[in-house]
KELUM-932330 format. One record per residue (C-alpha): residue number from 1; residue in three letters; x, y, z. Coordinates in steps of 0.1 Angstrom, whole numbers. Example, Ala and Ser with C-alpha at 12.3 -4.5 7.8 and 13.67 -1.06 7.14 Angstrom:
% KELUM-932330
{1 ALA {123 -45 78}},
{2 SER {137 -11 71}},
//
This chain:
% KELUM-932330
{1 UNK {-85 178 127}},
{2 UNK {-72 204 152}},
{3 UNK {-37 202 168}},
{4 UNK {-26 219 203}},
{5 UNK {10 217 211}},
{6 UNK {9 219 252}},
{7 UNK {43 217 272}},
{8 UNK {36 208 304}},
{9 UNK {49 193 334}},
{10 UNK {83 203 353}},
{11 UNK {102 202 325}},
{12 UNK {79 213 299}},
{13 UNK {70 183 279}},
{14 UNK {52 181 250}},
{15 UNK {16 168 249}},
{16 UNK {-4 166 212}},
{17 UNK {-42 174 216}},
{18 UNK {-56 162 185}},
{19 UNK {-96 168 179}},
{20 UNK {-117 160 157}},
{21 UNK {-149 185 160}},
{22 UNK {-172 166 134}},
{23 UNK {-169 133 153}},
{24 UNK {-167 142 185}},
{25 UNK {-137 125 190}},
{26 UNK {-99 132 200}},
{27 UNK {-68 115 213}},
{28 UNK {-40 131 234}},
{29 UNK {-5 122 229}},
{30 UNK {19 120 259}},
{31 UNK {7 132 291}},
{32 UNK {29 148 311}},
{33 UNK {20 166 349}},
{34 UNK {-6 189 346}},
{35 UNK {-16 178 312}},
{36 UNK {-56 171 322}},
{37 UNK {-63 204 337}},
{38 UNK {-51 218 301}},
{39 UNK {-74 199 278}},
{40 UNK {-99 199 301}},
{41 UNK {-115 230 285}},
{42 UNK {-100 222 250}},
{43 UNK {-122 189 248}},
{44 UNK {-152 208 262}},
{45 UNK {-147 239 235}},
{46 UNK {-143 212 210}},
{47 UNK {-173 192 223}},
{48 UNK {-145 158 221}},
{49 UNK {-146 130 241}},
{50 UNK {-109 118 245}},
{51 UNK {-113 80 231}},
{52 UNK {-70 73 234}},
{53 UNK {-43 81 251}},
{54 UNK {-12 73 230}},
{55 UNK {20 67 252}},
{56 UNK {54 73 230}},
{57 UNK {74 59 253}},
{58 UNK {74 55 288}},
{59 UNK {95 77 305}},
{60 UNK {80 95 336}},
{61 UNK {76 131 322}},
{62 UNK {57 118 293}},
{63 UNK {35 96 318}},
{64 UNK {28 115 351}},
{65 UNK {-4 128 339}},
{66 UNK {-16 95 325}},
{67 UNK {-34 84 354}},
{68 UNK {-53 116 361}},
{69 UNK {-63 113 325}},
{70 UNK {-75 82 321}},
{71 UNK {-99 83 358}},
{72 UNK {-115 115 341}},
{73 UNK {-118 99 306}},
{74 UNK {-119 64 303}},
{75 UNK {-98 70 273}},
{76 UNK {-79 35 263}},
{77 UNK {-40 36 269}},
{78 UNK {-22 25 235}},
{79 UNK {19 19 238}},
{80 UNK {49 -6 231}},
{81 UNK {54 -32 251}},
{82 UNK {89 -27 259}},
{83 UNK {85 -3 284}},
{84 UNK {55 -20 300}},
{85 UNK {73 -22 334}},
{86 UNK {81 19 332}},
{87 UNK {45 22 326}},
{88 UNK {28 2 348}},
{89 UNK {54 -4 375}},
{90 UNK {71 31 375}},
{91 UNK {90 24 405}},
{92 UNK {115 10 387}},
{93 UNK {126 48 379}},
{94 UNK {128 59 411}},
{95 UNK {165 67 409}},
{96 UNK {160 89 385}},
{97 UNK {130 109 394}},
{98 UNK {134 145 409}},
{99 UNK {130 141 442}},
{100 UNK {97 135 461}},
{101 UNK {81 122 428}},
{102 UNK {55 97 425}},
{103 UNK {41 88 394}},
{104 UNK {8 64 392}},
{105 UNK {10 32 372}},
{106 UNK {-12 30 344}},
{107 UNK {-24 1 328}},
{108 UNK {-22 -1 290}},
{109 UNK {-51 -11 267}},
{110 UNK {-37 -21 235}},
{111 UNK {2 -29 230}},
{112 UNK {18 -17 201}},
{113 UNK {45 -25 174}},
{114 UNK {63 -17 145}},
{115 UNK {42 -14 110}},
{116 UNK {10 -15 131}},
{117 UNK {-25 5 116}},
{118 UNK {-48 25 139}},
{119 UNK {-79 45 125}},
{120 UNK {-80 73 145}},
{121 UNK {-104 107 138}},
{122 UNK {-110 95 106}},
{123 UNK {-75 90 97}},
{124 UNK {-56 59 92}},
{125 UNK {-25 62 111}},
{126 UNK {13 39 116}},
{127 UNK {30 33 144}},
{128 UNK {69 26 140}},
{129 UNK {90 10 164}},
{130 UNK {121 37 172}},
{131 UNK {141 24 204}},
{132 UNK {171 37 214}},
{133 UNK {164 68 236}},
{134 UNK {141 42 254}},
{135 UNK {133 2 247}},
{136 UNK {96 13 237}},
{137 UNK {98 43 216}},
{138 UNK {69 46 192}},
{139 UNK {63 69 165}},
{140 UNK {31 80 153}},
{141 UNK {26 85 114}},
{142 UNK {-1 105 97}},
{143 UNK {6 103 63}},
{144 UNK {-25 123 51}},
{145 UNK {-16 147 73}},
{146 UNK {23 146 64}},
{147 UNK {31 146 104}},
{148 UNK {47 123 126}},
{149 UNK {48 126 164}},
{150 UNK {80 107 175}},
{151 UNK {88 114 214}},
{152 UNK {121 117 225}},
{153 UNK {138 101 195}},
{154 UNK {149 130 177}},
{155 UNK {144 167 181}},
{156 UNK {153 200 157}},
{157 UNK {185 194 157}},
{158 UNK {192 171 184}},
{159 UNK {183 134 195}},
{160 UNK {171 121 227}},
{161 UNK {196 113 252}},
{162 UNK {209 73 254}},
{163 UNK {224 78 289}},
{164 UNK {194 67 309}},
{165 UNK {187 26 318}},
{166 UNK {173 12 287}},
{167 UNK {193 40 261}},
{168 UNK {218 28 234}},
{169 UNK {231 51 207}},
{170 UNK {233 26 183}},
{171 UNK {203 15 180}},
{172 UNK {184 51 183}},
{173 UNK {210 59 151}},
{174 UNK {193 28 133}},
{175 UNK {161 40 142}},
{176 UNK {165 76 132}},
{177 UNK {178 63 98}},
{178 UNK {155 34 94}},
{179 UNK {121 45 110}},
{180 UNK {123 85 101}},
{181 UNK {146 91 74}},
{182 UNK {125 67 53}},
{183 UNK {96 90 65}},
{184 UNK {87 119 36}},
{185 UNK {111 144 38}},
{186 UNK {82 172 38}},
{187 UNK {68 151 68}},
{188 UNK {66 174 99}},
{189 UNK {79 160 132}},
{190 UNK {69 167 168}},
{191 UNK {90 160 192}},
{192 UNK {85 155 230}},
{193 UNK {107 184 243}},
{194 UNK {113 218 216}},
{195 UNK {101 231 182}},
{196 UNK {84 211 156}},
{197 UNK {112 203 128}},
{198 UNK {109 185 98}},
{199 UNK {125 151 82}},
{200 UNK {145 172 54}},
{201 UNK {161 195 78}},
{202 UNK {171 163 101}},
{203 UNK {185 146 75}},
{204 UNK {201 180 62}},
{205 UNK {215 188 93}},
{206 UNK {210 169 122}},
{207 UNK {245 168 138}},
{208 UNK {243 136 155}},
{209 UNK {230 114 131}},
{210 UNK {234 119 92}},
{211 UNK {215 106 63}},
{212 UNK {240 81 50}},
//
């Protein structure tokens, strides 16, 4: 399995390419603006088809490409249902879009919750319910592959914001300790925005939300 980190969009959020040469297969995760005319040429080096597109949440920088992606694709739409109207009603974020934004809705395939199993490139795969930074926030496990891609939940030494509609700090601080922390610490984490990090240095050091 092959991983490209590509930041894209106006504020450079992170999409996951993930292909899998021998099966001709791959699944992108996030896709912010601009995202298809990057992978574009990865899937073709790659002969992939792009079989999913894995929302963590539904925030519009993680979602403006979505649409773009999915009328060149076909790829199926996987996310949590919690943030079904952000996703397929993304007006309701209008006062909080930059500007002369318009993001297309998207309809979603499969709906997604805590604990559920997905066989993806030859993997099996977990999704884990994280809200907090939004109703919706997924995480996507890979325990074979010791990596976790977890949106805007937590960064290297940060978490996501709980300011926007939706956000609590509360209950993202439950979800970092219940949902991550429980992860392996060697597990690798991606984040939507920033530098990969890992669950041992979070829980070493992550000044907003300790271990205990």
């Amino acid at each position: 399995m092959r991983l490209r980190v590509l930041p894209s969009g106006l504020i450079q959020t992170n999409a996951y390419l993930l292909t899998e040469p021998a099966r001709g297969e791959a699944v992108l995760v996030d896709a912010p603006g601009g995202i298809w005319e990057k992978i574009q040429p990865l899937l073709a080096a790659d002969n992939c088809r792009l079989a999913e597109l894995w929302l963590t949440h539904g925030h519009w920088d993680h979602t403006q490409g979505a649409a773009e992606v999915v009328r060149q694709t076909g790829a199926k739409v996987s996310a949590h249902r919690a943030d079904q109207p952000l996703i397929e009603t993304p007006e309701v974020m209008e006062e909080y879009l930059p500007v002369g934004l318009v993001i297309e809705p998207v309809k979603v395939d499969r709906w997604l919750g805590q604990g559920d199993r997905l066989d993806a490139l030859g993997t099996a795969v977990e999704a884990r319910h994280v809200p907090g930074h939004c109703p919706g926030n997924l995480l996507f496990y890979f325990p074979a592959q010791a990596a976790a891609f977890v949106g805007d939940a937590i960064f290297a030494g940060s978490i996501g914001r709980t300011d926007l509609p939706g956000g609590d700090f509360s209950q993202l601080e439950r979800s970092i300790r219940g949902q991550i922390y429980t992860l392996p610490d060697a597990t690798r984490l991606y984040p939507g925005h920033g530098d990969a990090t890992t669950v041992a240095d979070e829980k070493a050091g992550n000044p907003y939300v300790s271990e205990a």
